[in-house]
N, CA, C and O atoms as a GROMACS GRO file, in nm:
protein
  168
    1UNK      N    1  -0.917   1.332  -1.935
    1UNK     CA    2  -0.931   1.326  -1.791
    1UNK      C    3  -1.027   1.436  -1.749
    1UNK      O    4  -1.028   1.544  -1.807
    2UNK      N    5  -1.100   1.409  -1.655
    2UNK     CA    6  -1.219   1.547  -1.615
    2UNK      C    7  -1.158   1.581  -1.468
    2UNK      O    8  -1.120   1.501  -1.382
    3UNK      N    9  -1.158   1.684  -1.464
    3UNK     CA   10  -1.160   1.725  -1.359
    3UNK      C   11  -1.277   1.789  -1.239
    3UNK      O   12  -1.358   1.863  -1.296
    4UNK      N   13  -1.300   1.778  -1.107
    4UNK     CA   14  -1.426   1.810  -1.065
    4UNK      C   15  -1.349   1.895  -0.954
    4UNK      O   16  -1.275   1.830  -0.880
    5UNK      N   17  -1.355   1.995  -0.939
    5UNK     CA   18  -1.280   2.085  -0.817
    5UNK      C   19  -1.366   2.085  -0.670
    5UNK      O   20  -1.315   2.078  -0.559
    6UNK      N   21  -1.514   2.095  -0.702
    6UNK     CA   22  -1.564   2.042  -0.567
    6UNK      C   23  -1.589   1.929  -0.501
    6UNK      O   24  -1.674   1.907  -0.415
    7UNK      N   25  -1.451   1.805  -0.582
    7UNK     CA   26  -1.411   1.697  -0.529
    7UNK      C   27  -1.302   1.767  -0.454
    7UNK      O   28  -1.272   1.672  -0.381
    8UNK      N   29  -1.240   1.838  -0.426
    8UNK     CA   30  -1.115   1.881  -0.372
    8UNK      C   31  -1.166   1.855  -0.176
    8UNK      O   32  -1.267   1.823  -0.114
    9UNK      N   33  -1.001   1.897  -0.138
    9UNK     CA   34  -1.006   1.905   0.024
    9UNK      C   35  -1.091   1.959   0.086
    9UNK      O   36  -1.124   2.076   0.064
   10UNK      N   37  -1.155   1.867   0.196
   10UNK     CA   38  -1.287   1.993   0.290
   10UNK      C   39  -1.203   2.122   0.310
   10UNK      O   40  -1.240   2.230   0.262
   11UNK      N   41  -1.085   2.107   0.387
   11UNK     CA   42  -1.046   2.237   0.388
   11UNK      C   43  -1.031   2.368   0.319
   11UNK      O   44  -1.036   2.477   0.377
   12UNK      N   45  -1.009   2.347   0.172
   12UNK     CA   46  -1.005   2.448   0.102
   12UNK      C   47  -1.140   2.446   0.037
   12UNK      O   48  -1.148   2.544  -0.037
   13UNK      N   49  -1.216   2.396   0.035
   13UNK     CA   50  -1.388   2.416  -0.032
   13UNK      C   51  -1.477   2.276   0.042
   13UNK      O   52  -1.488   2.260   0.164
   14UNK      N   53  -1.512   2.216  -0.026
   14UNK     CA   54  -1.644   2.120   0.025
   14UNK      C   55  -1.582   1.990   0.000
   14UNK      O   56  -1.473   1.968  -0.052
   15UNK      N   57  -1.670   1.905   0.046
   15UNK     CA   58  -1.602   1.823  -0.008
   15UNK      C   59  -1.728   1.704   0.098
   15UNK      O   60  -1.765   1.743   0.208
   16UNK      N   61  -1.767   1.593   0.051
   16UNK     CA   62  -1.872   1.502   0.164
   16UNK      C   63  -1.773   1.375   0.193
   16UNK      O   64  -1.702   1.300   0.126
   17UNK      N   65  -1.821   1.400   0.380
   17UNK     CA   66  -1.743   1.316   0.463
   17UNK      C   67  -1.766   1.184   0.414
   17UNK      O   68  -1.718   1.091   0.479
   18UNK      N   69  -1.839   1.159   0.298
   18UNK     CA   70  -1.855   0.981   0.308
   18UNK      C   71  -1.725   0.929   0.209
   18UNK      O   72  -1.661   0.825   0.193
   19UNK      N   73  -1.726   1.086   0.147
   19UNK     CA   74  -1.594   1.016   0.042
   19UNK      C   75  -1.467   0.964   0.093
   19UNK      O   76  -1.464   0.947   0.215
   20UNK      N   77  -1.338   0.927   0.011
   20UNK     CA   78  -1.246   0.929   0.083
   20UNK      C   79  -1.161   1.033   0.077
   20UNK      O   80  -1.193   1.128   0.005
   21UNK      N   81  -1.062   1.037   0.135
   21UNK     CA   82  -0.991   1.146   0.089
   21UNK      C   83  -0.883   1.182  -0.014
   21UNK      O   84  -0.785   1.125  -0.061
   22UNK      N   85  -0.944   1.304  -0.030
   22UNK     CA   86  -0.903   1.329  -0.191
   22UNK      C   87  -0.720   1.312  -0.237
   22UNK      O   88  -0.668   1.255  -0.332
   23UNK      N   89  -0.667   1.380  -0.136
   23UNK     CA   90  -0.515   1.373  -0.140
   23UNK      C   91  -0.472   1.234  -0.143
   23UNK      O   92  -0.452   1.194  -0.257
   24UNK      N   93  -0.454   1.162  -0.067
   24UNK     CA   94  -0.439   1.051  -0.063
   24UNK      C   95  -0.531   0.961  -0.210
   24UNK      O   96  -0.459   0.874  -0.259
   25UNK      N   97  -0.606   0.968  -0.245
   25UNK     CA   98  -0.658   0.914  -0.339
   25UNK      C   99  -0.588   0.875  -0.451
   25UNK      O  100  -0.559   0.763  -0.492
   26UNK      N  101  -0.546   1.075  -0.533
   26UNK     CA  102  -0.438   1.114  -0.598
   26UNK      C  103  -0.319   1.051  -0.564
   26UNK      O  104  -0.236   1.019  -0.649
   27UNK      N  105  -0.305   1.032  -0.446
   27UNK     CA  106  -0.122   0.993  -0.443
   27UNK      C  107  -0.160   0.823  -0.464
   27UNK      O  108  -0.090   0.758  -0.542
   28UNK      N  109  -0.225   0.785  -0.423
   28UNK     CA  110  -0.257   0.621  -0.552
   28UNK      C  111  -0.265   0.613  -0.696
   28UNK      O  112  -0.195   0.538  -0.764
   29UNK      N  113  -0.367   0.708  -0.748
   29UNK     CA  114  -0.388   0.736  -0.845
   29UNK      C  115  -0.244   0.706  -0.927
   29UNK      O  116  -0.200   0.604  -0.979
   30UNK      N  117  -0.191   0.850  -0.912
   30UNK     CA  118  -0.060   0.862  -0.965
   30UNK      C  119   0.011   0.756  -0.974
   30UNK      O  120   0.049   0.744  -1.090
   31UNK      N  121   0.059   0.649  -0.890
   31UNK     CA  122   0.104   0.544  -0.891
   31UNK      C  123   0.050   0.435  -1.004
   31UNK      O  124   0.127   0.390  -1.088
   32UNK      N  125  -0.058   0.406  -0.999
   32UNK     CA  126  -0.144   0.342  -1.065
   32UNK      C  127  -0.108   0.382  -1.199
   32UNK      O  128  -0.056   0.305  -1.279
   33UNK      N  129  -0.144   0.542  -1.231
   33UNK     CA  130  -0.107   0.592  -1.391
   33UNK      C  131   0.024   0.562  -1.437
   33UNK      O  132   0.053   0.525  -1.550
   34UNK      N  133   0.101   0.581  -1.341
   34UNK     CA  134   0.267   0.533  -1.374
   34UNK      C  135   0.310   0.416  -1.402
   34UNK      O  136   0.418   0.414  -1.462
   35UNK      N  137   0.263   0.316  -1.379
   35UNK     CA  138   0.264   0.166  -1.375
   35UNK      C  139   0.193   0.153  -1.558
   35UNK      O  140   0.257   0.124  -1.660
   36UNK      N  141   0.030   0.189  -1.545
   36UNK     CA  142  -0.009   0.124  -1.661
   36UNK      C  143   0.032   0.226  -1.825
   36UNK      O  144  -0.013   0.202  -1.937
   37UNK      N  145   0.126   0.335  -1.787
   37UNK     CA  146   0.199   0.381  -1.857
   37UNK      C  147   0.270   0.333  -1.902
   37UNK      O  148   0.259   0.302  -2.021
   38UNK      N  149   0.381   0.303  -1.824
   38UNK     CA  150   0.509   0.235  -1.847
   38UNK      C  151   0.462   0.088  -1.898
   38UNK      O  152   0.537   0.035  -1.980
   39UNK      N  153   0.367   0.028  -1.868
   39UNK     CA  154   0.291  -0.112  -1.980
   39UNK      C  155   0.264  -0.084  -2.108
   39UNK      O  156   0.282  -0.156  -2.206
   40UNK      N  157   0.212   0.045  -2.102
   40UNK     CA  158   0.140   0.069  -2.270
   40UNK      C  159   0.280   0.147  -2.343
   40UNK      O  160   0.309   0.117  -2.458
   41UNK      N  161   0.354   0.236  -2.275
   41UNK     CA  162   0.472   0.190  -2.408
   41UNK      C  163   0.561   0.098  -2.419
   41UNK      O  164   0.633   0.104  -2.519
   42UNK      N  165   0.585  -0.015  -2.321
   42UNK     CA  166   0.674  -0.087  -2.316
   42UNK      C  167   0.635  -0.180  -2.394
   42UNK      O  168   0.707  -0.278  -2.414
   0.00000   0.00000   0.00000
């Protein structure tokens, strides 16, 4: 997994208004990883 930190919140550093937002992104994300987890060991 890569990580990019000046993808993070405008608030705490930069971040360009065209993206979406980052928090919310993650809280899909996570969902998403949890799902095709629970497929690949099941």
């Amino acid at each position: 997994m890569i990580a990019v930190p000046e993808m993070g919140p405008v608030k705490g550093g930069y971040n360009f208004e065209q993206l979406p937002n980052s928090w919310e992104e993650a809280i899909r994300l996570r969902s998403m990883l949890d799902q095709i987890w629970r497929e690949a060991v099941a």
